[in-house]
Structure formats: structure tokens, C-alpha cells
C-alpha positions as CSV (number, residue, x, y, z in Angstrom):
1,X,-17.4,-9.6,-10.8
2,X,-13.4,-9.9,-10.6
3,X,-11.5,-8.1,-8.6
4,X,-7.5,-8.1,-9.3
5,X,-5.1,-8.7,-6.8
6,X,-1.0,-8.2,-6.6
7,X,-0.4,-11.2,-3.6
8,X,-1.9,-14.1,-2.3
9,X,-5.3,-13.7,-1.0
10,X,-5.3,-13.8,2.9
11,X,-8.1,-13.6,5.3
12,X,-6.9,-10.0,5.7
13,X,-7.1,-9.6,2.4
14,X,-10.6,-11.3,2.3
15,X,-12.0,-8.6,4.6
16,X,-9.8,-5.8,3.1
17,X,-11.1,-6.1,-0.4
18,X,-14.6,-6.4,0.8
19,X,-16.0,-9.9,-0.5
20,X,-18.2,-10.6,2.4
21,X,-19.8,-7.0,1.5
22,X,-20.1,-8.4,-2.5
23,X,-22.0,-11.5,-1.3
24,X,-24.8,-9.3,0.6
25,X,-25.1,-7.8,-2.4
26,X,-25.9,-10.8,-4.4
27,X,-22.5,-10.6,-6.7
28,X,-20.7,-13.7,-8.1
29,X,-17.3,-12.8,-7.2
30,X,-14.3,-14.2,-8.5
31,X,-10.8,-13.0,-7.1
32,X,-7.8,-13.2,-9.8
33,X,-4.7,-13.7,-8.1
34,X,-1.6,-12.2,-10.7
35,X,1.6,-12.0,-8.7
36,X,2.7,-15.4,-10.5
37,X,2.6,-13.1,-14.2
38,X,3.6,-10.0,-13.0
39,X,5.5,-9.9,-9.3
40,X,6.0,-13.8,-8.0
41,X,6.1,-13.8,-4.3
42,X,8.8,-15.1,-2.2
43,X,9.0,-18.6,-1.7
44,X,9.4,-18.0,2.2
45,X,6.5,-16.5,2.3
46,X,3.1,-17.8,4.3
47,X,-0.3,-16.5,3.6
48,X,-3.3,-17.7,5.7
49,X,-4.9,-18.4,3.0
50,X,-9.4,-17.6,3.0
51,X,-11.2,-20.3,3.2
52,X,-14.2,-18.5,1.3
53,X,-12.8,-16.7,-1.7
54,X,-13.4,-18.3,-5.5
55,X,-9.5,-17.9,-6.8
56,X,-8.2,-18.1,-9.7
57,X,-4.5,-18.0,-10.9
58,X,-2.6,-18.0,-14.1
59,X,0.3,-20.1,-15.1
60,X,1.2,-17.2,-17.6
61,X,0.6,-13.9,-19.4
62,X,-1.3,-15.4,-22.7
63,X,-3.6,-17.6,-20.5
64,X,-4.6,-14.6,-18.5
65,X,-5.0,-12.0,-21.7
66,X,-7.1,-14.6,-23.0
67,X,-9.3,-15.0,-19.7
68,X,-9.5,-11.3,-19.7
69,X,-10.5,-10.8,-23.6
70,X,-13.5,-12.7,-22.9
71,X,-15.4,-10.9,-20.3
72,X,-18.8,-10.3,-20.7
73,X,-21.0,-7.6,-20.7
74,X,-22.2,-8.4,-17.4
75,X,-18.9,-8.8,-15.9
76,X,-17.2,-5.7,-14.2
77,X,-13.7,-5.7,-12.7
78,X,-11.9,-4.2,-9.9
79,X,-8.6,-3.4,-10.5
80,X,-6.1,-3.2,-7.1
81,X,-3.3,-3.8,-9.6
82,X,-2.3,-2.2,-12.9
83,X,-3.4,0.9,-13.0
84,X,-1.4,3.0,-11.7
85,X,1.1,5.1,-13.2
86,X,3.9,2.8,-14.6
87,X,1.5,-0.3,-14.6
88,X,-0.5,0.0,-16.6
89,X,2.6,0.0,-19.3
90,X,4.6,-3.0,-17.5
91,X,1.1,-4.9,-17.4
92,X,-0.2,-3.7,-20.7
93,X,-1.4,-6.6,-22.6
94,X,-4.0,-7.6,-19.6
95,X,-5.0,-3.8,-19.2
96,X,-5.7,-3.4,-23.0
97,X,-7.5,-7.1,-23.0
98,X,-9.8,-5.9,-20.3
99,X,-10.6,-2.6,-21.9
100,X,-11.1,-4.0,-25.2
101,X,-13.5,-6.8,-23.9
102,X,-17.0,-5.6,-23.1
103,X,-16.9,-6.1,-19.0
104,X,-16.8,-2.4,-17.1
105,X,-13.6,-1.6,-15.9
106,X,-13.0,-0.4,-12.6
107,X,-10.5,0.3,-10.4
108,X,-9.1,1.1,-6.8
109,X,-7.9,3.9,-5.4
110,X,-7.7,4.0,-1.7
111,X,-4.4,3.7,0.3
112,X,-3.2,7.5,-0.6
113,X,0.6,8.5,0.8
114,X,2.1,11.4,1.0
115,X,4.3,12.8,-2.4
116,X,7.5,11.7,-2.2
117,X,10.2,14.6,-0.7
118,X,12.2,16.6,-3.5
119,X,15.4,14.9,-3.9
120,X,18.6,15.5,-2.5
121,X,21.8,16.8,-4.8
122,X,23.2,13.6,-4.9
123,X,20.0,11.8,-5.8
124,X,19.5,14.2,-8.8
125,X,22.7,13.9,-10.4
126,X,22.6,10.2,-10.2
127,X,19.2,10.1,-11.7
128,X,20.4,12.8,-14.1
129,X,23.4,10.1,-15.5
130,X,20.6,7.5,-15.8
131,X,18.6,9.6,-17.9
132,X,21.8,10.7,-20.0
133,X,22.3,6.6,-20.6
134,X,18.5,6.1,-21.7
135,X,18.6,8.8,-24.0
136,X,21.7,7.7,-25.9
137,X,20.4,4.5,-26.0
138,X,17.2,5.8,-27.7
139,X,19.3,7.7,-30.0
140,X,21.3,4.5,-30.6
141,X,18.1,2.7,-31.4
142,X,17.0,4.8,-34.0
143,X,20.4,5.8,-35.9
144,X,22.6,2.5,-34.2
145,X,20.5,-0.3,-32.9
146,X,23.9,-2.5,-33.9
147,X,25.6,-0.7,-30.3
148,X,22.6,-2.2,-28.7
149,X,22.6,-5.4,-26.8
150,X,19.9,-7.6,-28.3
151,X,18.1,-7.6,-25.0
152,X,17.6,-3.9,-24.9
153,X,16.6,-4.2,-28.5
154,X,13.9,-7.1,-28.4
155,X,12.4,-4.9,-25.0
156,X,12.3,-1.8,-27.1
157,X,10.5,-3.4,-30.1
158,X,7.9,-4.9,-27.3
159,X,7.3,-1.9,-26.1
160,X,6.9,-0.2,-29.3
161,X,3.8,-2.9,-30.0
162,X,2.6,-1.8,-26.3
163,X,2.3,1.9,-27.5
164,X,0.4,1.3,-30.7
165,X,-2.2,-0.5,-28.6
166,X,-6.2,0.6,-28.4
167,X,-5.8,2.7,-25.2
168,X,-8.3,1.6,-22.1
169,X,-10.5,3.6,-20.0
170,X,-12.2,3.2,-16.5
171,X,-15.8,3.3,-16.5
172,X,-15.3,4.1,-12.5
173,X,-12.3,4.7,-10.0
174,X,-13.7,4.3,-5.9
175,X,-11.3,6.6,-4.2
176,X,-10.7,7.9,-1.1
177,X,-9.8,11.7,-1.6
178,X,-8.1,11.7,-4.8
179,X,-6.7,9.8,-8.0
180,X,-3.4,11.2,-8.4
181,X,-1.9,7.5,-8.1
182,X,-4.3,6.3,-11.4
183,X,-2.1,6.6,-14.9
184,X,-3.9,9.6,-16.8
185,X,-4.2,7.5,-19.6
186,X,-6.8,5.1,-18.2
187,X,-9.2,8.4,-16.8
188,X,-11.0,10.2,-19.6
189,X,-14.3,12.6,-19.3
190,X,-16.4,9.8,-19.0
191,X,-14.9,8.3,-16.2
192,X,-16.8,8.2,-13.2
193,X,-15.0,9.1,-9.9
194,X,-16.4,8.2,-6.5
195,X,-14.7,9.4,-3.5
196,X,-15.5,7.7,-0.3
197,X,-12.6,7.6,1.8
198,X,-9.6,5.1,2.6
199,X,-10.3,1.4,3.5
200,X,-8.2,2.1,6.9
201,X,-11.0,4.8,7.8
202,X,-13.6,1.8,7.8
203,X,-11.5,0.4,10.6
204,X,-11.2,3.7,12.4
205,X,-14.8,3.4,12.3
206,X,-15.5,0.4,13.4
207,X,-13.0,0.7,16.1
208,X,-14.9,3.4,18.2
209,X,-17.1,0.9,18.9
210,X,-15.2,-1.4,20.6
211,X,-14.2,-1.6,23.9
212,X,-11.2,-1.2,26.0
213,X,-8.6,-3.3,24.7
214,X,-5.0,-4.9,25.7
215,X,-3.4,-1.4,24.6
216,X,-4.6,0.7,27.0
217,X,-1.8,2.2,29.6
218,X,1.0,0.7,27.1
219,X,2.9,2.6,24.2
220,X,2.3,0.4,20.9
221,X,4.5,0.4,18.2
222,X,3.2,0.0,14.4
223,X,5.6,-3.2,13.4
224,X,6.1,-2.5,9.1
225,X,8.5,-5.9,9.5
226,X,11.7,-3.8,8.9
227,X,14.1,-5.1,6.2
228,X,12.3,-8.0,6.8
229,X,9.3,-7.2,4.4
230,X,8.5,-9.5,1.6
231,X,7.6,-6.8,-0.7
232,X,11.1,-5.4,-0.7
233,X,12.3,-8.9,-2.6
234,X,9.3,-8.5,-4.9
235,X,10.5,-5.0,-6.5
236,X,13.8,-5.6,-6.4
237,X,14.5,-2.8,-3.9
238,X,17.8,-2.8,-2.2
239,X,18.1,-3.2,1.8
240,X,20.6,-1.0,2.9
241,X,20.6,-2.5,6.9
242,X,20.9,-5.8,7.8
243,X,17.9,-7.3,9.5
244,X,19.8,-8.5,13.0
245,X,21.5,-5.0,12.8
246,X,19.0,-2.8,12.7
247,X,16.2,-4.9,15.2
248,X,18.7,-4.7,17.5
249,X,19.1,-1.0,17.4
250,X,15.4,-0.9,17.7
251,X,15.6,-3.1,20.5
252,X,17.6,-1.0,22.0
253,X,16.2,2.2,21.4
254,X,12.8,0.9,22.8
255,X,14.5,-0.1,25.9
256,X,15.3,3.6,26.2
257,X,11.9,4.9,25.6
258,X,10.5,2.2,28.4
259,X,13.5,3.3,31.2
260,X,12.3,7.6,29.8
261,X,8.5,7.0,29.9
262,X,7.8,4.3,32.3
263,X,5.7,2.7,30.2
264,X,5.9,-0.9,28.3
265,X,5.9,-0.9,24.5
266,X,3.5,-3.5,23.2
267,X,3.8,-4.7,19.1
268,X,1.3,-4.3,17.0
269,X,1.9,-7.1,14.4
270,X,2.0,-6.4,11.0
271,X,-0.2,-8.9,9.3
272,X,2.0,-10.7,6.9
273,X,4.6,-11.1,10.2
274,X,4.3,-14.5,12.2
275,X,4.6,-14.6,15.7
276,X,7.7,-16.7,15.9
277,X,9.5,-14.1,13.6
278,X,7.8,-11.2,15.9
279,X,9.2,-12.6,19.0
280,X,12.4,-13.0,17.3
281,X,12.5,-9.3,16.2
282,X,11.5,-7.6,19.5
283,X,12.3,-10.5,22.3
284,X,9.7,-10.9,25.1
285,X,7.6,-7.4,24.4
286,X,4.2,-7.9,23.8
287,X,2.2,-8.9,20.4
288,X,-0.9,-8.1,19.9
289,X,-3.3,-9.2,17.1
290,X,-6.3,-7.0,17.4
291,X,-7.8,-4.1,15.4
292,X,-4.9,-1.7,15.1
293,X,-7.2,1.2,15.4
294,X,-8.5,-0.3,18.7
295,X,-4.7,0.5,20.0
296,X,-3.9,3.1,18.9
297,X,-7.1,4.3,20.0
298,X,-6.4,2.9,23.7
299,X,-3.0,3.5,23.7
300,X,-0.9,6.6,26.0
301,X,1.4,6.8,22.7
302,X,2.0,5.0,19.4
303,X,5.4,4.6,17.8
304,X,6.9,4.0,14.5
305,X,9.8,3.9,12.5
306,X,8.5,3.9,8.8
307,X,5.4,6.4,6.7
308,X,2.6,3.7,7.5
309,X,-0.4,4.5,6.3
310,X,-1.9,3.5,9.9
311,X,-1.0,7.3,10.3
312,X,-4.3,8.1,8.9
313,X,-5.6,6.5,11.9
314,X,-3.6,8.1,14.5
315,X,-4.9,11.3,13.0
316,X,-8.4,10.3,12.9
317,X,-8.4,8.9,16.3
318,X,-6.4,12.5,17.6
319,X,-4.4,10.1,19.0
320,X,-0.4,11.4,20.0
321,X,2.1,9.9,18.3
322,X,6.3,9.7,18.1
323,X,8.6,8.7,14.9
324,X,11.9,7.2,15.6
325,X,14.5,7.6,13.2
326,X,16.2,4.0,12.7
327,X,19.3,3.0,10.7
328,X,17.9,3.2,7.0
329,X,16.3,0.3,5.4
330,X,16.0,1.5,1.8
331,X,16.5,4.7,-0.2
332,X,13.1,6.6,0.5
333,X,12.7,5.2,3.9
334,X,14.0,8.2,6.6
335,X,12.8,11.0,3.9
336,X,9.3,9.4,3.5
337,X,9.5,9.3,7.5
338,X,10.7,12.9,7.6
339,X,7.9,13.8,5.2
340,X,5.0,12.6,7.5
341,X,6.2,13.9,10.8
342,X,6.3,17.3,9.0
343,X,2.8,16.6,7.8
344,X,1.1,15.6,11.0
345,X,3.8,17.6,13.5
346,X,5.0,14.2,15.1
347,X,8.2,14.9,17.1
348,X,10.9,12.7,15.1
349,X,13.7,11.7,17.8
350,X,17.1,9.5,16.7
351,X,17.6,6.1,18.0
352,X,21.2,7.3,19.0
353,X,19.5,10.3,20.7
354,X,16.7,8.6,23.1
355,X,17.4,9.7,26.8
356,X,15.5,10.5,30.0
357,X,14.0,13.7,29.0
358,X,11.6,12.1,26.4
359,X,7.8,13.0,27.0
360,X,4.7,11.9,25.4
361,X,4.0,14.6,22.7
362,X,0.6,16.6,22.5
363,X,-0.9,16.0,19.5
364,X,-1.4,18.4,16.8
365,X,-4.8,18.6,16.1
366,X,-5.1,21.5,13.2
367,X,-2.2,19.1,11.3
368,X,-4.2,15.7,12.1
369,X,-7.5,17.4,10.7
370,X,-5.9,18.3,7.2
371,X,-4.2,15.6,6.8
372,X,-7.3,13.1,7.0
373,X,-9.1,16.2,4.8
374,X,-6.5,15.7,2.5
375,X,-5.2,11.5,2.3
376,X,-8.3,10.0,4.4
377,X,-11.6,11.0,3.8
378,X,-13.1,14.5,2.5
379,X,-16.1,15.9,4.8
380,X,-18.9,16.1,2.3
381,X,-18.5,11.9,2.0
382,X,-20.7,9.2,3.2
383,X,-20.3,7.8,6.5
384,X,-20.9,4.4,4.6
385,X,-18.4,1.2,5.0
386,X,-16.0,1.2,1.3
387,X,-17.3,-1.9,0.5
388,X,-20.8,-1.4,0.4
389,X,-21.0,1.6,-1.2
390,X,-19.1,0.2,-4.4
391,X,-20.6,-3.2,-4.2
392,X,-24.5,-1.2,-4.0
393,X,-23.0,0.8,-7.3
394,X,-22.2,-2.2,-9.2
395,X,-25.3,-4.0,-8.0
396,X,-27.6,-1.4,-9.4
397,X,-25.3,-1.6,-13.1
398,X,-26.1,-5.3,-13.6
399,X,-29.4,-5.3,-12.5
């Protein structure tokens, strides 16, 4: 079996794409690392590498076409990468390799967000110039292609190749609640759709059974690494605060809500953040490495300051919950916060605007239920681990 990944396989990752689950299950797994093809990684950036995955990676595109085109029969892929709309068109020659070899192709649908907002007046008319540029530029092509730069031109013809490929199709997409995110090319009649729920819900799950942990009696705040996140760099999406600028009007801000609520705010670390570069973001507070579910199931209020999709998990664990609007970090970044709070009735408060009259905020339990209805886990699915359930599937195809 392959599964296809975007980054460098961590331990996190390890457990998050469910190899240990693929192994009880008696499948040869083999985890194909792209990121150096398609989106290279920072070179800053650390992974804790795990010990126990079979990786491979690829020096460039044709090697890893050519890898792909000769799947066998009894080989079946997972696809984390690629497949989703606008993918499967940047990485089209390794999609229509592994659809045109005769391995199943599968792919992974699981980390749902909300739709983006509607955009604002501004927005519109500046994506409405874009789109006044591209379609001169096609016209130009056709009637002009000399007004073209050769760039442009040589992309165009690529892309023209692309189109006239054999389309693929999934033989199965393991989803949580829906496949809106999958391109609508790769999904035909045949396709097989399995919803389970999100991989976060497993963790939900699994938390419930723990005990009390360092959270409890503390306020935890979901750390997303700010403007500090790698994956910013990878896409080429512009950071609109500085780093030191906008930790240290979260700094401040969380002062404020300790002094209102008389309670310390504890981090939960995001997992591709080290601890030296935690301390350095949020001073002496502190870090904790557990299950996130475990605190936010322990703890009197979590607290974030970006649309993580740890949300799900507040509202499965009916746990209350308070969004802090922080100097923007990138374009989509307050209106994808806005868009959740709305969602899941979170009280949003400004970091200019904390003072003494803050309270912890009910939570809204008619909101929390649709929303894990609706991006977490439908009722009528299996209260089965992710993992399992697809590894068992593809078990019982290539036996």
C-alpha cells in the first residue's frame, strides 16, 4: 500500500495517517514523501522524524511518474495530496500516472473547514481585475501569442497537454462527513464513498478515557504558530504582521485575560513548534505536550486566535470556548475566524478591547451539535478508530 504525503513524515504524522493501524492489518506499507516535486519545505524547518515508517522520496517529477506508472494490481494508494480541487491539475502527471496504472486509487478526505466567507467589495474588484488580465491573455494566446511573454506561453502549452490527458478516477474516498474538498473530476458513479468521521474525532475519543490532566483549573490556548507557520512560506502566502509584532500583542492581550479571569493561560503546542521557539513566543506561560483533546477537555476555557480545526473538538467535548481577534496574519485569517465563532456562537473579543468584565462564556450546545453533524462526524457512522476501518476495507480488496 502507498499512502501520499505533502511534508515530512513525523511521528505525529506516523500516528495521524494510521500506519501502526495498516501493520495490524497485515499491509506492506510504503509512505511517499512529495513535498521535494511539488511544495519543498523550508530549510528551517525540523521534523521528528518516525523511526518506523518505510519512506520514499523523489529527486523529481519523471522519477516519481515513473514509480507511479508501475503500480500493480495489488497495490492501492492513499492519496492526502493531490486531489483536491486545484491539485489535481498542478500535480497532474502523477495523478493521471496513478490512474492509468492498475493499483486502486484512493484518497483522503478528513480535515473538513468551514466555506470560506463571501468576499468583501474590495476583494471582489481586485479579483475581478485579475480575471480581466487572464482573460485577455487567453484571447492573446489564441489570436496574439507574440504579446505573450514566452513563460506564459510554454505554461499554457503545458497545460494544454495536461487537459488532453486520460482523466483518473477514485475507486474510494474515506471521509468524514463530506467530499466537497475532492476535485469532481476524480469522483464518478463508481466511486465508492465511505464516511466515517474526521481523524481529530479519533482523538476526541480516545481522550475521554484519560484521566485528569495538567489542564485542568487553567485556560489553554490552541497555539497555530502565528506568522510563524511554515506552511505560509510553502504557498507563497503573504504575512501581513510581523512575527515579534503580533506575539507581543498576544502577549499582552493574554495578560489581560489572566488579570479579568483569574486564571493562568497554559499553551497547547502546536506540533510542528519547538519548545525553545514556544517559550520565545509566549515567555514563561506554560507548554504542554499532551493530547490536545485531553485539555481542552480539562480545561475552565480554551482560547484561540485562528479557524483551527481543534474546534471540532471543543464542540465535541461541549467544551466553552473564546476567539480573540489578533492583528491579521494573512488575507483570510480574521474572516475565517469570524466565520467559526458565528458557526459554533463563540464570543469573539478584540485584543485592544480585553478588560475586567470578561467572563467565561456558556457554551452553545444546539451550535456545537450541528457543527460536529455537519464538519465532524454524521450520527449514523461507526464508532470505529479512522484507521482501522479503511485499513479492514483494503485488507479485505487484496485478500
Amino acid at each position: 500500500m502507498i499512502i501520499l504525503v505533502e511534508a515530512p513524515l513525523s511521528q505525529r504524522d506516523y500516528e495521524r495517517f494510521g500506519l501502526a493501524y495498516m501493520a495490524m492489518h497485515g499491509l506492506n506499507t510504503e509512505v511517499w514523501e512529495i513535498h521535494d516535486v511539488y511544495a519543498p519545505r523550508p530549510k528551517r524547518e525540523r521534523v521528528n522524524r518516525a523511526p518506523g515508517a518505510r519512506i520514499r522520496r523523489f529527486a523529481s517529477e519523471h522519477e516519481l511518474v515513473r514509480s507511479a506508472s508501475s503500480l500493480k494490481a495489488q497495490d492501492c494508494v492513499v492519496a492526502t495530496i493531490g486531489v483536491f480541487s486545484g491539485q489535481e491539475r498542478t500535480m497532474g502527471p502523477l495523478i493521471e500516472a496513478i490512474g492509468s496504472s492498475d493499483a486502486l486509487f484512493t484518497a483522503l478526505s478528513s480535515g473538513h473547514r468551514l466555506p470560506l466567507p463571501p468576499l468583501t467589495t474590495q476583494e471582489r474588484t481586485r479579483l475581478n481585475g485579475i480575471a480581466a488580465r487572464v482573460r485577455q491573455l487567453s484571447s492573446d494566446l489564441v489570436n496574439n501569442p507574440r504579446r505573450v511573454p514566452i513563460a506564459i506561453r510554454s505554461g499554457w502549452r503545458r497545460r494544454k497537454r495536461q487537459d488532453r490527458t486520460h482523466a483518473a478516477v477514485l475507486h474510494a474516498v474515506w471521509s468524514g462527513t463530506t467530499t466537497d474538498g475532492i476535485a469532481s473530476t476524480l469522483i464518478n458513479a463508481d466511486t465508492q464513498i465511505a464516511y466515517i468521521h474526521t481523524l481529530d474525532y479519533d482523538l476526541v475519543r480516545h481522550a475521554r478515557e484519560l484521566p485528569i490532566g495538567p489542564a485542568s483549573g487553567k485556560i489553554v490556548y490552541l497555539d497555530t504558530m502565528g506568522p510563524e507557520h511554515p506552511d505560509f512560506a510553502v504557498h507563497g502566502m503573504e504575512v501581513l504582521t510581523s512575527p515579534d509584532t503580533w506575539f507581543a500583542e498576544v502577549r499582552n492581550a493574554f495578560d489581560k485575560i489572566e488579570e479579568a479571569l483569574h486564571l493562568p493561560i497554559a499553551i497547547v503546542a502546536h506540533p510542528r513548534a519547538s519548545q525553545v521557539r514556544l517559550e520565545g513566543w509566549y515567555g514563561d506561560r506554560e507548554i504542554l505536550t499532551g493530547p490536545t483533546a485531553q485539555s481542552i477537555r480539562d480545561a475552565s476555557l480554551t482560547l484561540v486566535t485562528s479557524a483551527t480545526t481543534s474546534l471540532g473538538m471543543v464542540a465535541c467535548l461541549g467544551r466553552p470556548c473564546l476567539a480573540l481577534r489578533t492583528p491579521m496574519i494573512h488575507t483570510a485569517h480574521l474572516a475565517e475566524l469570524d466565520a467559526y465563532a458565528d458557526a459554533l456562537s463563540i464570543p469573539l473579543i478584540d485584543y485592544t478591547a480585553v478588560n475586567q468584565a470578561l467572563v467565561i462564556p456558556s457554551p452553545e450546545q444546539v451550535k456545537q451539535n450541528l457543527f460536529v453533524e455537519e464538519f465532524v462526524k454524521r450520527s449514523e457512522t461507526p464508532e470505529q478508530d479512522f484507521w482501522d476501518y479503511v485499513a479492514g476495507r483494503i485488507a479485505s480488496w487484496e485478500s
